[in-house]
C-alpha positions as protocol buffer text, in pm:
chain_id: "A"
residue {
  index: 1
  type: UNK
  ca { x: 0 y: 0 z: 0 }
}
residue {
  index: 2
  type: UNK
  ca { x: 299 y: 240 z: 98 }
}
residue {
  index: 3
  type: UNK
  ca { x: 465 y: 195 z: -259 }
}
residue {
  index: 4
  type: UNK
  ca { x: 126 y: 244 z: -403 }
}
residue {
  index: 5
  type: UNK
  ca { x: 85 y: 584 z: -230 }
}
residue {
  index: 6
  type: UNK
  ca { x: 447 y: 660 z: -345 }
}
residue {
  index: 7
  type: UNK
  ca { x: 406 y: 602 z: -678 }
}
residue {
  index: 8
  type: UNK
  ca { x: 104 y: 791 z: -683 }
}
residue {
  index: 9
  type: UNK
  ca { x: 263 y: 1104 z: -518 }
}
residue {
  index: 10
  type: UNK
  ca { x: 569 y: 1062 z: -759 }
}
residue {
  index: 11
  type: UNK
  ca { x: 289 y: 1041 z: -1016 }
}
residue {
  index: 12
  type: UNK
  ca { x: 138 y: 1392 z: -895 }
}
residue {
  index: 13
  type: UNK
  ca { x: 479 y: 1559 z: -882 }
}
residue {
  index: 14
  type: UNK
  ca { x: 562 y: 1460 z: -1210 }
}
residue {
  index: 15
  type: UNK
  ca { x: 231 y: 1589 z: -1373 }
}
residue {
  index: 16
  type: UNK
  ca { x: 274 y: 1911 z: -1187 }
}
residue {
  index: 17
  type: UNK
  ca { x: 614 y: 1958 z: -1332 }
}
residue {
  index: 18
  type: UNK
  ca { x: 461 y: 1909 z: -1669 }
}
residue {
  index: 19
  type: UNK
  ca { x: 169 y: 2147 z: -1601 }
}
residue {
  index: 20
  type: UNK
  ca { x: 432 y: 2380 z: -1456 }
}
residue {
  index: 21
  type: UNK
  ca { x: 633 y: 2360 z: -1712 }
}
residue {
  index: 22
  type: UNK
  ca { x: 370 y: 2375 z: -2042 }
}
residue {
  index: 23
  type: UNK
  ca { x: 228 y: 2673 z: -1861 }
}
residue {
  index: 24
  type: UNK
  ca { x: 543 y: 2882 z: -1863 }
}
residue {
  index: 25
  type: UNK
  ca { x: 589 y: 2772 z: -2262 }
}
residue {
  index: 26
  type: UNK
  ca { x: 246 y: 2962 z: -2304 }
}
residue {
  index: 27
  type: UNK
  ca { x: 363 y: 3280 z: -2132 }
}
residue {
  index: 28
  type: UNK
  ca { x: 638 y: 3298 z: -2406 }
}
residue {
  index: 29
  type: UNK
  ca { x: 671 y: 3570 z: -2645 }
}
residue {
  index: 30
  type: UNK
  ca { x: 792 y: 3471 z: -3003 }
}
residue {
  index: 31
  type: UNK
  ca { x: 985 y: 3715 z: -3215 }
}
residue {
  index: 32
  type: UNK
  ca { x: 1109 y: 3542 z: -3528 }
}
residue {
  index: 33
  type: UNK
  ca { x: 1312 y: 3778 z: -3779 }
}
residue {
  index: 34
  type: UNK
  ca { x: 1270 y: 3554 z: -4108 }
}
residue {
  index: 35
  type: UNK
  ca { x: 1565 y: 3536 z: -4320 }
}
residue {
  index: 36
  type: UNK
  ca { x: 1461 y: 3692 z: -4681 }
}
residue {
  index: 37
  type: UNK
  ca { x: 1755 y: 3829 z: -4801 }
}
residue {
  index: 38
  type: UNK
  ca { x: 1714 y: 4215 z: -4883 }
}
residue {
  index: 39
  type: UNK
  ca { x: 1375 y: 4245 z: -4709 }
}
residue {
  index: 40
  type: UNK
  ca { x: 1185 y: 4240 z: -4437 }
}
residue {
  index: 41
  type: UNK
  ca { x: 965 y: 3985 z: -4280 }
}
residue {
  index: 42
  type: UNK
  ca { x: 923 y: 3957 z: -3926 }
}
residue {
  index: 43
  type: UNK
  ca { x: 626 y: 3747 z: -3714 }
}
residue {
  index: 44
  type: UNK
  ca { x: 530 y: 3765 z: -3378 }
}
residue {
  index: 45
  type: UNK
  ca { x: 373 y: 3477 z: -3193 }
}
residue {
  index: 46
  type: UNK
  ca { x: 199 y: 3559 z: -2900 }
}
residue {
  index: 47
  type: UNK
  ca { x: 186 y: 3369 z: -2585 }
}
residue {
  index: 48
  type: UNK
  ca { x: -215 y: 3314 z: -2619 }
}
residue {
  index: 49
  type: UNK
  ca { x: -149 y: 3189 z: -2980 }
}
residue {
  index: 50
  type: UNK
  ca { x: -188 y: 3521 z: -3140 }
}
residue {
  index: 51
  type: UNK
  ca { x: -1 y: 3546 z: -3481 }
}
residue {
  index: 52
  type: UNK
  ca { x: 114 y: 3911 z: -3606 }
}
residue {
  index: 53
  type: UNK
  ca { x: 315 y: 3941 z: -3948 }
}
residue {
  index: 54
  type: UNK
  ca { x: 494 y: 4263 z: -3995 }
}
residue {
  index: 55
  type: UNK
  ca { x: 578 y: 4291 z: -4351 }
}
residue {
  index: 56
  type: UNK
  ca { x: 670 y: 3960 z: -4636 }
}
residue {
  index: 57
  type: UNK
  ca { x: 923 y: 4000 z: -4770 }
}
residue {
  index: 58
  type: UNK
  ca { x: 966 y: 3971 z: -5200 }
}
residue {
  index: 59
  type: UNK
  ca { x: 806 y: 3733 z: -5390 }
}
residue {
  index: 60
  type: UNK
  ca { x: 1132 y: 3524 z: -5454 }
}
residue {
  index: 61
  type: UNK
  ca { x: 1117 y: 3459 z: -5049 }
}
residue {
  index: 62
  type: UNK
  ca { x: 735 y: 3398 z: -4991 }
}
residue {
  index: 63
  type: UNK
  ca { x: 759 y: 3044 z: -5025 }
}
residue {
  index: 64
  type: UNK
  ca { x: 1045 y: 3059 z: -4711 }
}
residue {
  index: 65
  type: UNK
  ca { x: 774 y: 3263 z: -4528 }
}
residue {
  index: 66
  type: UNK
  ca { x: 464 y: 3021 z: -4615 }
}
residue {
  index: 67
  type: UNK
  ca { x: 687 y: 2686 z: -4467 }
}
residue {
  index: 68
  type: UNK
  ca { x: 835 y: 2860 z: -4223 }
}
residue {
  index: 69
  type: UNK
  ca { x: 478 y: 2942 z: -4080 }
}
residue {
  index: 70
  type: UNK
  ca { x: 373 y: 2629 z: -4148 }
}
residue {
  index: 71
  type: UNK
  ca { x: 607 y: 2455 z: -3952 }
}
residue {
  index: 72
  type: UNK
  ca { x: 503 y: 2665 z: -3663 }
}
residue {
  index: 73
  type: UNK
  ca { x: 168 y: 2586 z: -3681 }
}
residue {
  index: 74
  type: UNK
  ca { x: -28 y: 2846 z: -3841 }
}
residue {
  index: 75
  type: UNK
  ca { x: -329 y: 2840 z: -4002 }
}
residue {
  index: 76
  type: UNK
  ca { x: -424 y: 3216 z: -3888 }
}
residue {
  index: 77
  type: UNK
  ca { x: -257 y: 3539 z: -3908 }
}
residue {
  index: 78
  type: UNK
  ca { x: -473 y: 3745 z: -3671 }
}
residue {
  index: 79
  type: UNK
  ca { x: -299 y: 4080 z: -3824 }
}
residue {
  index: 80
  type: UNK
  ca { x: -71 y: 4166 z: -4093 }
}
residue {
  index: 81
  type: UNK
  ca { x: 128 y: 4481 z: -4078 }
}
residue {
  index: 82
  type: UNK
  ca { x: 287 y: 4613 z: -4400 }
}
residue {
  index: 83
  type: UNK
  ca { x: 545 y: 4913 z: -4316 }
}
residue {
  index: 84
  type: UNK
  ca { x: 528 y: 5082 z: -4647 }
}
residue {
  index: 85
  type: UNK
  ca { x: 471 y: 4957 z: -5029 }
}
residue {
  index: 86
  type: UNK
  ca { x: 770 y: 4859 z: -5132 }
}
residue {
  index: 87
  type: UNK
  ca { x: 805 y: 4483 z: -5294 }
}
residue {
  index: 88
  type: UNK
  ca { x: 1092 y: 4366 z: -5029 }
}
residue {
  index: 89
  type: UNK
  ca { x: 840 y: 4428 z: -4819 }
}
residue {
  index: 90
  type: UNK
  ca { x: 492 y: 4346 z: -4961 }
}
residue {
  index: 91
  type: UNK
  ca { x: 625 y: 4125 z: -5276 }
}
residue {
  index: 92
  type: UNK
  ca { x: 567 y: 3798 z: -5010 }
}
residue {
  index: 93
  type: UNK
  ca { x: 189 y: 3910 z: -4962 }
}
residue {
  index: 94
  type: UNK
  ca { x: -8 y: 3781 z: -5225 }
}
residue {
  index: 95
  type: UNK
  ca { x: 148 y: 3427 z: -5099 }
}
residue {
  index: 96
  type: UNK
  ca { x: 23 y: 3503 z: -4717 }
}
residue {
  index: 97
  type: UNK
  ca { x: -331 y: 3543 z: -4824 }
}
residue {
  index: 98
  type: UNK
  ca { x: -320 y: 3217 z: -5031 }
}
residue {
  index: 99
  type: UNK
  ca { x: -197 y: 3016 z: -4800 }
}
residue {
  index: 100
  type: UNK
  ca { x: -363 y: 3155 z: -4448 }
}
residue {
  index: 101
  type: UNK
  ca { x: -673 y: 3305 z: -4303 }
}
residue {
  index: 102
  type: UNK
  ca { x: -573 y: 3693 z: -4271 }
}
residue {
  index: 103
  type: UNK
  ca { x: -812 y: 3839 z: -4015 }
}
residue {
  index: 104
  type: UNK
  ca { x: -666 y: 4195 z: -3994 }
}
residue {
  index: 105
  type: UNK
  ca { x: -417 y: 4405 z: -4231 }
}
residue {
  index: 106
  type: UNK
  ca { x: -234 y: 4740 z: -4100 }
}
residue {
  index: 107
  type: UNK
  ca { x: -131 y: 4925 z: -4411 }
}
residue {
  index: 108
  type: UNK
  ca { x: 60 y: 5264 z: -4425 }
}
residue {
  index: 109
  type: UNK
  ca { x: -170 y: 5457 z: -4645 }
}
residue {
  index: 110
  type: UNK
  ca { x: 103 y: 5534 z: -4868 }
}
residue {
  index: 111
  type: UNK
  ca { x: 16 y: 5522 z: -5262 }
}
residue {
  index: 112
  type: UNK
  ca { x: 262 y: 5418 z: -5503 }
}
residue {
  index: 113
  type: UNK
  ca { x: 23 y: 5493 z: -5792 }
}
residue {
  index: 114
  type: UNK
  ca { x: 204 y: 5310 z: -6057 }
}
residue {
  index: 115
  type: UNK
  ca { x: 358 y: 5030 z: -5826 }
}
residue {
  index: 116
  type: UNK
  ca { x: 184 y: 4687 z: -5970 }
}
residue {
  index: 117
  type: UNK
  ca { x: 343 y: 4543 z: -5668 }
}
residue {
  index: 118
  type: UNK
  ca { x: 100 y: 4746 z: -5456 }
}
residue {
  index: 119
  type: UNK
  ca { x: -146 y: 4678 z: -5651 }
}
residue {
  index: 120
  type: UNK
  ca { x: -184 y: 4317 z: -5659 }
}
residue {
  index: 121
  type: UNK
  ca { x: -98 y: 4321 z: -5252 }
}
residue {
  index: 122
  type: UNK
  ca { x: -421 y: 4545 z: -5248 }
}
residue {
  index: 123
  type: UNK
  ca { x: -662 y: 4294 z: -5467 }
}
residue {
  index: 124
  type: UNK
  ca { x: -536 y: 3970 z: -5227 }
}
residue {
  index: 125
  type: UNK
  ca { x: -627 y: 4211 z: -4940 }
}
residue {
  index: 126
  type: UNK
  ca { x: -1002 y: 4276 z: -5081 }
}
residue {
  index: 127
  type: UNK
  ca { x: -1047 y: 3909 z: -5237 }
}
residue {
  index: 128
  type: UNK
  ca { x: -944 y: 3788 z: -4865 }
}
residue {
  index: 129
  type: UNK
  ca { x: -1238 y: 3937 z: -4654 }
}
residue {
  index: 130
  type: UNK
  ca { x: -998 y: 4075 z: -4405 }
}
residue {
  index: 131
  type: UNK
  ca { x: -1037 y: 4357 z: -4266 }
}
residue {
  index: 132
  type: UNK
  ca { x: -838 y: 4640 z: -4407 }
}
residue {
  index: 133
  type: UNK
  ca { x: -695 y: 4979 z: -4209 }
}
residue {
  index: 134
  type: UNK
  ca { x: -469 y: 5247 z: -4316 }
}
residue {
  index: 135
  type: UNK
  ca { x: -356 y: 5347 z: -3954 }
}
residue {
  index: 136
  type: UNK
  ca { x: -164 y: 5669 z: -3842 }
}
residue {
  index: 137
  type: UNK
  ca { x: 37 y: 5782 z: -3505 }
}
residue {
  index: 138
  type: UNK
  ca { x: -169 y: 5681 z: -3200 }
}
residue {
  index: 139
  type: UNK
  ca { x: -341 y: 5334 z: -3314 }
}
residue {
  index: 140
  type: UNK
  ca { x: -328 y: 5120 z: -3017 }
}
residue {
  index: 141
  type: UNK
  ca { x: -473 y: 4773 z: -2987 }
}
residue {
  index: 142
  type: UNK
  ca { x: -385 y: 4419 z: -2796 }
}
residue {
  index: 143
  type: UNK
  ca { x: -343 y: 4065 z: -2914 }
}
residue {
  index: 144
  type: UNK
  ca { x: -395 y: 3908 z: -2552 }
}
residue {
  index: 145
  type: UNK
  ca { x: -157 y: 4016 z: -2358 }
}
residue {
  index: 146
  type: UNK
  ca { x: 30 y: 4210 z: -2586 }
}
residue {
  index: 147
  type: UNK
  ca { x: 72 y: 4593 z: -2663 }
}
residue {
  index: 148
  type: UNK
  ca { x: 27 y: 4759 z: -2992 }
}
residue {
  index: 149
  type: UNK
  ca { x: 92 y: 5104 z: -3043 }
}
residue {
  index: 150
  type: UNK
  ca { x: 137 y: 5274 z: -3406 }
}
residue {
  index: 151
  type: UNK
  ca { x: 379 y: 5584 z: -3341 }
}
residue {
  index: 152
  type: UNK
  ca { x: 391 y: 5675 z: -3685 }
}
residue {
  index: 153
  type: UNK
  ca { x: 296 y: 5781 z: -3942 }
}
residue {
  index: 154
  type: UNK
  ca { x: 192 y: 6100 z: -3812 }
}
residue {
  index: 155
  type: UNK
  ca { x: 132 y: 6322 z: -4132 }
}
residue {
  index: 156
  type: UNK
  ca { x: 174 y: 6271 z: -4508 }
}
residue {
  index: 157
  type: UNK
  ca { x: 537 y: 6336 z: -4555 }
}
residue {
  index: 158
  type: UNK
  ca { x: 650 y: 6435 z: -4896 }
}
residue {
  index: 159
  type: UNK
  ca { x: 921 y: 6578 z: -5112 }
}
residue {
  index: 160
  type: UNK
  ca { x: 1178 y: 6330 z: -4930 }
}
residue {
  index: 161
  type: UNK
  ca { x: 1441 y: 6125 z: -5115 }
}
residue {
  index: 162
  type: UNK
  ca { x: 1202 y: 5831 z: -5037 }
}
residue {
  index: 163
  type: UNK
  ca { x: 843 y: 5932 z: -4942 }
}
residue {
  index: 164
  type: UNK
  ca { x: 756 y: 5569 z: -4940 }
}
residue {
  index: 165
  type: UNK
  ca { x: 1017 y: 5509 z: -4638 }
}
residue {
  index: 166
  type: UNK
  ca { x: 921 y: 5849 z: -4486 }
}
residue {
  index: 167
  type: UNK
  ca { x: 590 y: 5706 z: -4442 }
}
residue {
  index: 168
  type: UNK
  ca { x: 659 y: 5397 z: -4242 }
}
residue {
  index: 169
  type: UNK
  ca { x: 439 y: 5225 z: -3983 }
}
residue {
  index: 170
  type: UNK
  ca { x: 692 y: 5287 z: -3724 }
}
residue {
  index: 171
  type: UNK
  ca { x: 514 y: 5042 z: -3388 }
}
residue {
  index: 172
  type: UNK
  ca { x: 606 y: 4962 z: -3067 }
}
residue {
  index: 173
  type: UNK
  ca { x: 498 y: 4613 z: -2950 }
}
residue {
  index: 174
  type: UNK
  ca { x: 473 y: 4566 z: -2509 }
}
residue {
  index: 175
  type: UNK
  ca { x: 468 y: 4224 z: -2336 }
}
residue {
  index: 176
  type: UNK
  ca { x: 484 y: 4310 z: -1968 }
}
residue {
  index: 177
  type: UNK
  ca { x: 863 y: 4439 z: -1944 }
}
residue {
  index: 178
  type: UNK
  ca { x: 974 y: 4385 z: -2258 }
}
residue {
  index: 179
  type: UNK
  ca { x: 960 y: 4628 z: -2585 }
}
residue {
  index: 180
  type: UNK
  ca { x: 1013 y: 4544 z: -2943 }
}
residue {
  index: 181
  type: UNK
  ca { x: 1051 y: 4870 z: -3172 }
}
residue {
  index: 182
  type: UNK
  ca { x: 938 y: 4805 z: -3521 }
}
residue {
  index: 183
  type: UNK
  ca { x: 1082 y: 5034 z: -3748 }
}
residue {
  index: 184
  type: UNK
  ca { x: 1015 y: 4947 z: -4092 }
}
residue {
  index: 185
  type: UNK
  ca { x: 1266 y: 5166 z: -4369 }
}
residue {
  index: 186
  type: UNK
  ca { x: 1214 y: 5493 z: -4242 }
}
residue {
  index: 187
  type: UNK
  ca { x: 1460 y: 5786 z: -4294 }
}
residue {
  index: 188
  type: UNK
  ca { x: 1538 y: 6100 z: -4097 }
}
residue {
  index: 189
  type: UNK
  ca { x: 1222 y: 6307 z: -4169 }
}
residue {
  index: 190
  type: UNK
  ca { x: 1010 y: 6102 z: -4026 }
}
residue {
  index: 191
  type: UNK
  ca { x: 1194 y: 5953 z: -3702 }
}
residue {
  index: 192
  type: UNK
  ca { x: 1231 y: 6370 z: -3646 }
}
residue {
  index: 193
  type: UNK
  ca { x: 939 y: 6395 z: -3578 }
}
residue {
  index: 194
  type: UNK
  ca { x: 909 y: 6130 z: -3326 }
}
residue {
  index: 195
  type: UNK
  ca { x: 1069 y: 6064 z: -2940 }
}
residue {
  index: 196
  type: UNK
  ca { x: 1161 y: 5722 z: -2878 }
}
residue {
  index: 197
  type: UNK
  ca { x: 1146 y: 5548 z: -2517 }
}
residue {
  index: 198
  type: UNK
  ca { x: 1417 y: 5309 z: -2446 }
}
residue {
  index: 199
  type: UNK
  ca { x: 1390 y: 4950 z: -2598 }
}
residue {
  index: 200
  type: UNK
  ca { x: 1492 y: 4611 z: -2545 }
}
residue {
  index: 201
  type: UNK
  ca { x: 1528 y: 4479 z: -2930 }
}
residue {
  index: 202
  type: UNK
  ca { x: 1568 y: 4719 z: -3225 }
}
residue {
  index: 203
  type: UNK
  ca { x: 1471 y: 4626 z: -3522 }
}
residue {
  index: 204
  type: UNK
  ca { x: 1703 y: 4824 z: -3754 }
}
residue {
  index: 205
  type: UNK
  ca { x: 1550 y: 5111 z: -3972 }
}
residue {
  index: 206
  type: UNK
  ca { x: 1591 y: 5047 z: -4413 }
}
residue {
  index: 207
  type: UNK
  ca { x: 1815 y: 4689 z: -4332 }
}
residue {
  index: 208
  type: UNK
  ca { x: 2071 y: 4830 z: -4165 }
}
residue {
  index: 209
  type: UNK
  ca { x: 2155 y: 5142 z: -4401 }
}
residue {
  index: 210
  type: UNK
  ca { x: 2266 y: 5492 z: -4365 }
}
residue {
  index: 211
  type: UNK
  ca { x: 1927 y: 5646 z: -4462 }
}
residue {
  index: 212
  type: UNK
  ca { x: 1767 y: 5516 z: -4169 }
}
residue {
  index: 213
  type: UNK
  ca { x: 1998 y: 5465 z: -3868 }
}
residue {
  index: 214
  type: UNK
  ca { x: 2111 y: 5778 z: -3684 }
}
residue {
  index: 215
  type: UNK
  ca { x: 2264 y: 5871 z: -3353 }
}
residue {
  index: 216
  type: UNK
  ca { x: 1967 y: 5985 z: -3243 }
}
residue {
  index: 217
  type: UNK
  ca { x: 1736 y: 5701 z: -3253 }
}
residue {
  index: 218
  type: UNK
  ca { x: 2031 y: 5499 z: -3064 }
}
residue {
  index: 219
  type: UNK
  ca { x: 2072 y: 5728 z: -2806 }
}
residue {
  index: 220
  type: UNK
  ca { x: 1696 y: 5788 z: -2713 }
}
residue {
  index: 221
  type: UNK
  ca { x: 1600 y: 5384 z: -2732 }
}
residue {
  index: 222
  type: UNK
  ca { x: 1935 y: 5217 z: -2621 }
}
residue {
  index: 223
  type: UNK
  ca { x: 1877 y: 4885 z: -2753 }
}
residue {
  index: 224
  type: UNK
  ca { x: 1974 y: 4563 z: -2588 }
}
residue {
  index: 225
  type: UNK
  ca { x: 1957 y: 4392 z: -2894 }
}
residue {
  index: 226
  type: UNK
  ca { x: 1946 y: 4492 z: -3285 }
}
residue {
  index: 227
  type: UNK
  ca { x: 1833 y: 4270 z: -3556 }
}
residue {
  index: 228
  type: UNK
  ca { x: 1915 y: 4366 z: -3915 }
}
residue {
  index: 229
  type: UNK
  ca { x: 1789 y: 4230 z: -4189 }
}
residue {
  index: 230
  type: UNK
  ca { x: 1932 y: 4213 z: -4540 }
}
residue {
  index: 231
  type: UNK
  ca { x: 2125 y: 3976 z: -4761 }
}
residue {
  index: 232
  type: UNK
  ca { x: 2510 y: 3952 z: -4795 }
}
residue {
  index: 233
  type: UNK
  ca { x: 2503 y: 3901 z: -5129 }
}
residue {
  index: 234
  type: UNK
  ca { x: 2356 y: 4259 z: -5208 }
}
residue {
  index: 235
  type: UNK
  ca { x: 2527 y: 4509 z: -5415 }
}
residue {
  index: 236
  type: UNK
  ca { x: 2455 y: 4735 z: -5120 }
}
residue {
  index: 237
  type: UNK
  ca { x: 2733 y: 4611 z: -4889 }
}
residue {
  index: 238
  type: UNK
  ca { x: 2499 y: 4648 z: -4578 }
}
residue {
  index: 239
  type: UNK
  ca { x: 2500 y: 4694 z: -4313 }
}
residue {
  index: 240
  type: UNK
  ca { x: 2661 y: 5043 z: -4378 }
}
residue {
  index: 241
  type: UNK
  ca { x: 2954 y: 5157 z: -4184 }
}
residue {
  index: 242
  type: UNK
  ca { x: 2781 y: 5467 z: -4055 }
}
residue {
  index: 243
  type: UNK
  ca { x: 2544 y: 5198 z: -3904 }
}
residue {
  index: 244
  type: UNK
  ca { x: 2822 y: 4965 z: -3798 }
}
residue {
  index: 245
  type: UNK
  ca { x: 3007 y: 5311 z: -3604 }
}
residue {
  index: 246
  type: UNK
  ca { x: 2675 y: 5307 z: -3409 }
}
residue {
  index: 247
  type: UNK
  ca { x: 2671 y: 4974 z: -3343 }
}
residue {
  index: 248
  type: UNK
  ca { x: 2994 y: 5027 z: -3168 }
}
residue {
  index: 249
  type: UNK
  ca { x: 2921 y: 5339 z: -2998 }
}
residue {
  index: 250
  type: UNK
  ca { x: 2605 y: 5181 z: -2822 }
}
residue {
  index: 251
  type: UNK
  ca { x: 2711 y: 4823 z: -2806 }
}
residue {
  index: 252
  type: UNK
  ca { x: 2381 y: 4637 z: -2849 }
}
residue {
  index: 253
  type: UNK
  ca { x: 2385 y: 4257 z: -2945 }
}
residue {
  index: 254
  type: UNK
  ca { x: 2373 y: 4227 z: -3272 }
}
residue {
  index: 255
  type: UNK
  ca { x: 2171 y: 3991 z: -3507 }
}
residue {
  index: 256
  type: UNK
  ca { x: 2146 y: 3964 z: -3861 }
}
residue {
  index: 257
  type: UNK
  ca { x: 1903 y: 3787 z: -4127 }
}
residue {
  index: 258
  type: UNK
  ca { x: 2170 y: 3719 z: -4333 }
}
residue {
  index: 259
  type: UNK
  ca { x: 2273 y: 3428 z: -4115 }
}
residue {
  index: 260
  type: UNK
  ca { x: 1955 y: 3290 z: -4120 }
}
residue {
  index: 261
  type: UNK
  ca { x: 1612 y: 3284 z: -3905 }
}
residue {
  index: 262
  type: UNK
  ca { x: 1618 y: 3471 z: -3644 }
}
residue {
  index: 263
  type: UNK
  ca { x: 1443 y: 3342 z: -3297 }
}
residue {
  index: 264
  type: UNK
  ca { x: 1391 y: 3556 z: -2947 }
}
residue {
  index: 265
  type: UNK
  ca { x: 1135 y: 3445 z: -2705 }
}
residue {
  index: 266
  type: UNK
  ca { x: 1072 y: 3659 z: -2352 }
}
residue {
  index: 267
  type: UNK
  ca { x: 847 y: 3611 z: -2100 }
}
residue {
  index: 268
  type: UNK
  ca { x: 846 y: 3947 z: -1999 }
}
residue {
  index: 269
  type: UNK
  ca { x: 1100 y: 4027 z: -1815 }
}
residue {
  index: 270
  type: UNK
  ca { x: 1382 y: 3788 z: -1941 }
}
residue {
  index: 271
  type: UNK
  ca { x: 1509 y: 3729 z: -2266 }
}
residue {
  index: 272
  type: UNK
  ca { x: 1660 y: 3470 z: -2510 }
}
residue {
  index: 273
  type: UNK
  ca { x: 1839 y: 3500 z: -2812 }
}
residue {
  index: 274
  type: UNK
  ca { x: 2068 y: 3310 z: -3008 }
}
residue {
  index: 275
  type: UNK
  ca { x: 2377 y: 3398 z: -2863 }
}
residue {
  index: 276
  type: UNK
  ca { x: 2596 y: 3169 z: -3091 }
}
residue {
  index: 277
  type: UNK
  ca { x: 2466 y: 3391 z: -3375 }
}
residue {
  index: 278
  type: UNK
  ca { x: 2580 y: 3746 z: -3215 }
}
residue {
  index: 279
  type: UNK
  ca { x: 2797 y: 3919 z: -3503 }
}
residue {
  index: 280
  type: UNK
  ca { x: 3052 y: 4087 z: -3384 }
}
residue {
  index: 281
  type: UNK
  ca { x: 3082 y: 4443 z: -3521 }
}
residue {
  index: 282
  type: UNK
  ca { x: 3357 y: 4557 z: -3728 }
}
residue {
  index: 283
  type: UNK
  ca { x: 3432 y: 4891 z: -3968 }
}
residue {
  index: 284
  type: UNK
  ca { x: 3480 y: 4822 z: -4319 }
}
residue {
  index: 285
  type: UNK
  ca { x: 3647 y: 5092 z: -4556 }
}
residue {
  index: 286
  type: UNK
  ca { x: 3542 y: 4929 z: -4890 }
}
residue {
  index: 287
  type: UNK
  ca { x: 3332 y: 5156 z: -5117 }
}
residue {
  index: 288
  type: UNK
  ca { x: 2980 y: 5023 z: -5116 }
}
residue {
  index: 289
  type: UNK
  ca { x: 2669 y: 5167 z: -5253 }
}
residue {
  index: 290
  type: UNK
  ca { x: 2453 y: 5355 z: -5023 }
}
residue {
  index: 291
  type: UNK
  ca { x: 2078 y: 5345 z: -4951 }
}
């Protein structure tokens, strides 16, 4: 009877290790920066379940993006942010509404009127039922127990050497402690017009190039970590050394796309990162061609 009751109670403290332990795996945050090569797809799983997409990439990488959600799990994006219309970004998109249930899209509001890029991203948008919003500087809204707030765009910015950048969704996603800054390809004129609070993982402005990173933004938010995404193979040489000086000046951990998939999880106060995959920041004097 005694080793009857013992196994039982070894029985019990198993099971409430297991429950213990599955019910910390839900409180988990999911930040996976996807590896597209000179674009931008990143998704956000929340610990409820919630799926968020911020941008997809170009249509050479969608089919990365579809079997890399796949293998996840997903069958529904609950909301699909696209920074700004450009096809590194949106070119994925048409691929995202084939292949899952889209129940939300963000969109910048930003026209590209001859962009046929933007154009058929638009028609998968209406043919997929979900619902559609061209958001500005003060959106807020939760998936579970997560934060959303849109801090730009604030006004129609024009006459820029990129208007399209200039008009990013710029958002700040909250789990408890921890803050992700989304900062799609924005340039100067637009993060001017914005303050930035301190957060805990960057995600580098226009893949890591000199039109988007500035002193400024790395002084105000003081990243722990900075993910960059863009492909090695580029013409464009990123990330640029103007970036790389900052890099070194503020001494985040640094992550790139361009050696592959990209996984951080936090449960709201801690965080974990691939630390085997932490580039170590150098200058290089090579000319390069700058975005």
């Amino acid at each position: 009877m005694k080793k009857i009751r013992n196994l039982l109670l070894l029985l019990l403290v198993i099971c409430s290790v297991l429950f213990t332990n599955n019910a910390f795996a839900k409180q988990m945050l999911e930040y996976h920066a996807l590896s597209v090569g000179h674009g931008d797809c990143t998704v956000f799983k929340m610990p409820d379940g919630h799926v968020m997409v911020v941008d997809a990439g170009d249509k050479f990488a969608s089919g990365h993006i579809v079997s890399y959600l796949k293998s996840m799990g997903v069958k529904t994006i609950d909301l699909f942010v696209t920074s700004h219309p450009h096809s590194d970004h949106i070119g994925g998109a048409t691929e995202l509404f084939k292949n899952f249930r889209v129940k939300n899209v963000w969109d910048s509001g930003f026209a590209r009127e001859k962009s046929l890029v933007q154009k058929h991203y638009l028609k998968a948008v209406a043919k997929s039922g979900a619902s559609f919003k061209r958001v500005k500087a003060g959106e807020m809204a939760t998936l579970g127990d997560t934060k959303l707030e849109v801090l730009a765009p604030v006004d129609l910015i024009t006459g820029t050497r990129s208007d399209a950048n200039n008009n990013s969704i710029i958002m700040l996603v909250t789990y408890k402690n921890v803050t992700f800054l989304m900062m799609g390809d924005s340039e100067k004129e637009e993060q001017e017009m914005l303050k930035f609070p301190h957060v805990n993982v960057l995600k580098a402005p226009h893949h890591g190039s000199k039109n988007g990173n500035y002193d400024s933004l790395y002084a105000q938010t003081k990243p722990d970590i900075v993910t960059i995404s863009y492909d090695k193979q580029s013409s464009y040489k990123l990330p640029h050394n103007k970036t790389r000086k900052l890099l070194l000046k503020y001494n985040p951990i640094r992550l790139d796309t361009a050696d592959g998939d990209i996984v951080i999880k936090t449960d709201g106060t801690n965080i974990e990162y691939p630390v085997n995959r932490a580039v170590k920041t150098v200058l290089k004097d090579k000319n390069r061609k700058d975005i």
